[in-house]
N, C-alpha and C positions, 0 to 999 in steps of 0.2 A: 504494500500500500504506500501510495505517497501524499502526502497532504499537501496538495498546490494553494490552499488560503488558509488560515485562521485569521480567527479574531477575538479580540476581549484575552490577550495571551501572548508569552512570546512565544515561538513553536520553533522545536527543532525536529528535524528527522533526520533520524539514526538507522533509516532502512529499519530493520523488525522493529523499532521503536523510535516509539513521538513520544518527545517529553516536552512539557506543554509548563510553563512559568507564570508566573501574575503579572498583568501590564502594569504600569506603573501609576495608574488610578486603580487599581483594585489588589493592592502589595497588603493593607493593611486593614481590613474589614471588621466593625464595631463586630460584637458579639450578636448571635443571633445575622451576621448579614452574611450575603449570598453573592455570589457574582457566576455568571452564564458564561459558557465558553460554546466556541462552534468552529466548525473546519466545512472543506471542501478537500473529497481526494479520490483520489484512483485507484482500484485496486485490477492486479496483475493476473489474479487467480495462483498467490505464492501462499505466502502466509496469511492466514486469514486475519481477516481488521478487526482490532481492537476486540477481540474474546474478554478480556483481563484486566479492566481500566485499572489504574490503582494512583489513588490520590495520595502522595508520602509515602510511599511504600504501602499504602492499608490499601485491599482490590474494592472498589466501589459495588456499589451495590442496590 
């Protein structure tokens, strides 16, 4: 899979892995607050997309 946009993130691809950052209005979120992320990408028919999200290391869920 290749992620050709995100937003609301900074995004890297690592090919098997996208690691996905806080932008720099949303680094430091009150308690109780939220912030949405989103992509656009391609997938090859390799490894399958995103099985395993995991936010910090903990798999999302």
């Amino acid at each position: 899979m290749t992620v050709s946009r995100g937003w609301n993130g900074t995004w890297i691809d690592k090919g098997d892995l996208v690691e996905v950052g806080n932008a720099s209005w949303n680094g430091a979120l009150g308690t109780g607050g939220t912030a949405t992320i989103g992509y656009n990408a391609t997938h090859g028919g390799g490894t399958p997309p995103f099985l395993s999200p995991t936010l910090d290391g903990v798999v999302c869920g």
